[in-house]
KEFIDREN-703949 format. One line per 5 residues: number of its first residue (from 1); for each residue x, y, z of C-alpha. Coordinates in steps of 0.25 Angstrom, whole numbers, plus 5000, padded with zeros to 4 digits. Layout:
// KEFIDREN-703949
NUM) X Y Z; ...
// end
This chain:
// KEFIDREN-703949
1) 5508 5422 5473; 5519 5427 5466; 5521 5428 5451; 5532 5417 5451; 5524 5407 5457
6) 5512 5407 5448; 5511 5397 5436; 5511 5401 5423; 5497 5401 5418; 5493 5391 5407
11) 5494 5397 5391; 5482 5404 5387; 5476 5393 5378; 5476 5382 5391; 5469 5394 5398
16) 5460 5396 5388; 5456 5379 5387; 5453 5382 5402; 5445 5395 5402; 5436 5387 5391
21) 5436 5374 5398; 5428 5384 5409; 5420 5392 5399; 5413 5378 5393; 5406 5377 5406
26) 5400 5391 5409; 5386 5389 5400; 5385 5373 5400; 5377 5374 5412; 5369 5385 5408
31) 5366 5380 5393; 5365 5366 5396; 5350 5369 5403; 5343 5374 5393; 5341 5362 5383
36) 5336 5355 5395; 5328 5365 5401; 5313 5359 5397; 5318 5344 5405; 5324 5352 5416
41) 5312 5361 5417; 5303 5349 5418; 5310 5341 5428; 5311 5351 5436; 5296 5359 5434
46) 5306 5371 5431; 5297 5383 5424; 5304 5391 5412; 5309 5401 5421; 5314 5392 5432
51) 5321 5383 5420; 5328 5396 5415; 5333 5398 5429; 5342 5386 5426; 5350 5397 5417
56) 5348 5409 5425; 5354 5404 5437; 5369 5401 5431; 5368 5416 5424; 5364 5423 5439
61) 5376 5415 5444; 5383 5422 5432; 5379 5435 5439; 5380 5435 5451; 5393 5426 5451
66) 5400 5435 5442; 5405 5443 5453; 5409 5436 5462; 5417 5428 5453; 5427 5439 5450
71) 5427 5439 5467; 5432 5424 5467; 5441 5427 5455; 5448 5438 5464; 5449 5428 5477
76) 5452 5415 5469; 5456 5419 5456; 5449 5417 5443; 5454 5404 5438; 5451 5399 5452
81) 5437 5406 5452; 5433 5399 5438; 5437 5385 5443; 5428 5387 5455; 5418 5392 5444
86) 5419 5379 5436; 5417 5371 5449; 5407 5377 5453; 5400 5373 5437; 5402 5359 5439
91) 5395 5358 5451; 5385 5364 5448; 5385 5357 5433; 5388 5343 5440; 5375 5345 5452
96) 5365 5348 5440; 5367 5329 5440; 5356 5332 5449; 5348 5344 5442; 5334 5336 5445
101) 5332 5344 5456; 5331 5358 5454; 5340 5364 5466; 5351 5355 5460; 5350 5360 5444
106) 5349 5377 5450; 5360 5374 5460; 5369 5367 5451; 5367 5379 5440; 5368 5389 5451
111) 5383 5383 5452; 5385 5382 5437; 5381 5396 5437; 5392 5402 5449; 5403 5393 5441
116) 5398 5400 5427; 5398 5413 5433; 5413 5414 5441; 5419 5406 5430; 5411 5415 5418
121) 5414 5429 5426; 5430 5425 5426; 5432 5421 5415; 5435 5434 5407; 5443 5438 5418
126) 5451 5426 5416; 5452 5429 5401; 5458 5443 5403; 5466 5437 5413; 5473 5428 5408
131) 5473 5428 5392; 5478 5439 5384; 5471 5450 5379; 5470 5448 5363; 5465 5431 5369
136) 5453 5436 5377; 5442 5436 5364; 5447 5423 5360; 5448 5416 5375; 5434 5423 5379
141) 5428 5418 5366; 5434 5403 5369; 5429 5402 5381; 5414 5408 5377; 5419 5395 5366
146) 5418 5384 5376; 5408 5392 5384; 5397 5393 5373; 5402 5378 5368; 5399 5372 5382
151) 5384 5380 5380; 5381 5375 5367; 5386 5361 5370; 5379 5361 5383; 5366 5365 5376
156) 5368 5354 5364; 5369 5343 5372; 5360 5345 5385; 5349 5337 5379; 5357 5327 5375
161) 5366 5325 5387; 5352 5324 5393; 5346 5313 5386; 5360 5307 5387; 5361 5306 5402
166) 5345 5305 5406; 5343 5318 5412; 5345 5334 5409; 5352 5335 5423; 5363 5325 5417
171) 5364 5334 5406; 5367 5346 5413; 5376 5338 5424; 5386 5333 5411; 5391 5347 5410
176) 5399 5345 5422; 5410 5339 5413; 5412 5351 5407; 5413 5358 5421; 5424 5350 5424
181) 5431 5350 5412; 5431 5367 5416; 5436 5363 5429; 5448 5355 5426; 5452 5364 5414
186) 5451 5375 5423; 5458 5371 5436; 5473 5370 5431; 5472 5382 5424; 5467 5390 5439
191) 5479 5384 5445; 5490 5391 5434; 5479 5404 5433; 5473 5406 5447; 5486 5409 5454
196) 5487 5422 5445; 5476 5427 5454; 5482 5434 5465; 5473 5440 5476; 5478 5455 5476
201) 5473 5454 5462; 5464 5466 5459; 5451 5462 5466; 5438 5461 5460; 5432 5473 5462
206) 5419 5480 5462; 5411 5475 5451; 5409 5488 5439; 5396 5492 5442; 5397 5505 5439
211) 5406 5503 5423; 5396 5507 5412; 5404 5496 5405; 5403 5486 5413; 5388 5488 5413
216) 5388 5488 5399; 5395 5474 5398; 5385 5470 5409; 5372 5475 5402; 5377 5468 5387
221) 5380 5455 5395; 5366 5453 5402; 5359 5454 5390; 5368 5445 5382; 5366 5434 5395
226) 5350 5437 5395; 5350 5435 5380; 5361 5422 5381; 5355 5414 5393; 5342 5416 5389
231) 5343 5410 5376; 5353 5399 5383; 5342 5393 5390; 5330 5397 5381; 5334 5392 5368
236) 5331 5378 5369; 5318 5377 5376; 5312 5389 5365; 5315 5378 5355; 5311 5367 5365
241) 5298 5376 5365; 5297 5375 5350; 5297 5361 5350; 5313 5357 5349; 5319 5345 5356
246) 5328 5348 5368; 5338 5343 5361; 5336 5352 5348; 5335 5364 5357; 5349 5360 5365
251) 5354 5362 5350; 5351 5373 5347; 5353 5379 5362; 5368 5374 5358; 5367 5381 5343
256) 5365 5393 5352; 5376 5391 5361; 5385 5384 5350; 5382 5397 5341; 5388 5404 5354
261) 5401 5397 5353; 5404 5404 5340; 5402 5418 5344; 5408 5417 5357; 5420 5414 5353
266) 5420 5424 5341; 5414 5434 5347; 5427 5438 5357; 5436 5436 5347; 5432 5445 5337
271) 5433 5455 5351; 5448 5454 5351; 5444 5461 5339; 5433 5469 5342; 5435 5484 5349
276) 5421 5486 5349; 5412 5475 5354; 5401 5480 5350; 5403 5475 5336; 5403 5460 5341
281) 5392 5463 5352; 5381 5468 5343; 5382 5458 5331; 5381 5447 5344; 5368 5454 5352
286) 5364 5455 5337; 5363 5440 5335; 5359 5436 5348; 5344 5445 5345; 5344 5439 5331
291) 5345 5423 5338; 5335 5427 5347; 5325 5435 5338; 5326 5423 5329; 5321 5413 5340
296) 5310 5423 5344; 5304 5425 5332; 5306 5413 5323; 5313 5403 5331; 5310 5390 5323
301) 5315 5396 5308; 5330 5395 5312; 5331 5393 5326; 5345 5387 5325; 5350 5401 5319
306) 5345 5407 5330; 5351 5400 5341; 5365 5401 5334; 5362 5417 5331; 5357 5420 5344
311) 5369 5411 5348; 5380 5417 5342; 5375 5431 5346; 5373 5428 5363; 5390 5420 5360
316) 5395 5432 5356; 5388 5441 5364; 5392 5433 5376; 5406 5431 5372; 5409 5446 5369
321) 5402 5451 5383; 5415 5444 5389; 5423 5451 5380; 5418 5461 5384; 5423 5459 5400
326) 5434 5458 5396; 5435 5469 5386; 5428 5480 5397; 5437 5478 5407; 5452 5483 5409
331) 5455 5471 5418; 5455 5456 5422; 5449 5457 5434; 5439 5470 5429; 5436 5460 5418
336) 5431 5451 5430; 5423 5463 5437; 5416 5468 5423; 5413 5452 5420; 5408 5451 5437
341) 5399 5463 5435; 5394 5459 5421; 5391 5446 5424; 5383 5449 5436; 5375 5459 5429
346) 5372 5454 5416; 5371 5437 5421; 5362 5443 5433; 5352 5452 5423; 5354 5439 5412
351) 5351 5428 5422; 5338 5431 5423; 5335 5427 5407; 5335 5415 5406; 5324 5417 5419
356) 5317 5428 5412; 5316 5420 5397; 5309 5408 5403; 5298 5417 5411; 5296 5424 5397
361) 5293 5410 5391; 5285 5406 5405; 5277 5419 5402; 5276 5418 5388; 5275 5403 5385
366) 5286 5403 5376; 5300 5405 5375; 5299 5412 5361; 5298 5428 5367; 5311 5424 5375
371) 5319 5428 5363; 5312 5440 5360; 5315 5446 5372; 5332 5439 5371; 5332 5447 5356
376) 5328 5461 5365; 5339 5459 5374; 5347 5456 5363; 5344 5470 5357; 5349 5476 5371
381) 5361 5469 5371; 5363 5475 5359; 5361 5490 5362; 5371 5487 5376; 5380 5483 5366
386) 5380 5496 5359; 5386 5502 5371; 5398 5493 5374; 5408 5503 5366; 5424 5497 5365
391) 5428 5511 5373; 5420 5507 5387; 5427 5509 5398; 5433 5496 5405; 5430 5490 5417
396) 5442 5492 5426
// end
């Protein structure tokens, strides 16, 4: 396609509008579980492990789907590649209607999780695509905005929705409006923004195994994902375990994804600032071990405090890992390799958390040592962090 015929693409506000529209959905289906994991887990005869499967399996999709979407982007283009993604979430968030059966809920979370994991992967590709440099803190921290807004809300309001409608599958079936409204945002702006694409673009590539940096990254964003998906879906049933309501610990699951909503959006932008990340990273992993430490060891003095601590720690620490795919690489589509080898890495190592917490409680009988060992890993992320010096070589 020549450069004549292409259309203009849209300003880089409407863009932004339809990057967020996407980014609201790509936790809703992973933080709308938790709050209503004790009514799944007995209408299904689910044990603390196999209920905490219900998150592992979308953050394995993360992994293993990473790389292949920067393959689709290179065939389809991106724009085109994260509409199929946000298809591919509202089916899978529409078929959880009929969640009673079990194949039903794990196969409709497996698709949310393929949609999350194309759509999550491109993402920064498209923001170093397609916005200026000096925009990328502020357009990576407005969509971790709507991505951490859609979690907290998700979380606030499952039990509700659920006594609502009659039913914990109606509840998680709702978010399909939100799905769609990611779709229709998304699908004008793909027809002015795929077209760019041209298939003798510069190819995907072999994924950077073998860049010390890349691994870095890699390293600090599995620990960050054990620690965040962990707690994502461990939270509310601890304090269930303390005698909460459902309902109360849906709050306070959304204090702790709310909380996330500030530092995620502050966190990049003060990188625009930043030359060395490590002063944002440290003061984050800091935070996240103090949230944690605080619900292991006194979790009923302040545990609201503790669920916006550990909260504000895990945004930013989250939000400034996808800084830095972008920083670390010299390129869009190097930007798209270093996210693809990342993702695959550190959402296949942190996939197995929220798996690995529930058997800790299974083992233990209660969900209080969890946080102790989600404070230890904090204090290894902080020590990777140590290591990620501004002067790394990028990822060509």
């Amino acid at each position: 396609m020549s450069a004549r015929s292409l259309r203009p693409l849209p300003s880089v506000w409407v863009m932004a509008v339809a990057l967020v529209a996407v980014a609201a959905n790509l936790r809703v289906a992973i933080t709308s579980v938790p709050p209503l994991l004790d009514a799944i887990s007995a209408d299904l005869g689910l044990s603390h492990a196999a209920a905490g499967a219900l998150t592992t399996l979308p953050v394995l999709c993360m992994g293993l789907f990473a790389p292949v979407a920067s393959r689709i982007a290179h065939r389809t283009g991106a724009a085109g590649a994260v509409l199929a993604a946000s298809i591919s979430i509202v089916v899978g968030t529409a078929s959880r209607f009929g969640g009673a059966s079990a194949l039903v809920l794990y196969g409709g979370t497996f698709l949310c999780g393929v949609g999350i994991a194309v759509a999550g992967t491109l993402l920064p590709r498209l923001v170093k695509t397609f916005f200026p440099p000096e925009r990328t803190g502020l357009v990576t921290g407005l969509y971790m905005l709507a991505m951490m807004g859609g979690a907290a809300l998700s979380s606030a309001v499952a039990v509700p929705l659920a006594d609502r409608f009659g039913s914990w599958q109606a509840s998680l079936g709702s978010w399909t409006v939100v799905a769609l409204v990611g779709v229709l945002a998304w699908a004008p702006f793909t027809v002015r923004a795929n077209p760019h694409h041209t298939p003798d673009e510069e190819g995907p590539g072999r994924l950077p195994w073998r860049h010390p940096t890349a691994w870095l990254v890699a390293g600090y964003l599995a620990l960050q994902s054990w620690c965040f998906y962990s707690a994502v879906t461990w939270l509310a049933p601890t304090y269930v375990e303390h005698g909460w309501s459902r309902a109360a610990a849906g709050y306070l699951a959304a204090a702790f994804s709310g909380s996330q909503i500030v530092s995620g959006l502050l966190g990049p932008v003060l990188s625009d600032r930043a030359s060395d990340m490590r002063r944002l990273l440290i003061p984050a992993a800091a935070l996240g071990v103090t949230g944690c430490v605080g619900i292991w060891l006194a979790p009923l003095s302040a545990p609201w405090a503790w669920a916006v601590v550990a909260g504000l720690g895990q945004g930013a620490a989250f939000s400034l890992a996808l800084v830095l795919l972008v920083r670390y690489a010299r390129t869009p589509e190097a930007s798209g390799r270093l996210t693809g080898m990342t993702f695959l890495f550190s959402y296949g190592i942190a996939s197995v958390g929220p798996l690995a917490m529930g058997l800790v409680r299974d083992v233990s009988g209660s969900l209080s040592l969890v946080w102790a060992v989600l404070a230890g890993i904090g204090v290894v992320q902080s020590v990777v962090v140590l290591r990620l010096r501004p002067d790394l070589p990028r990822v060509d």
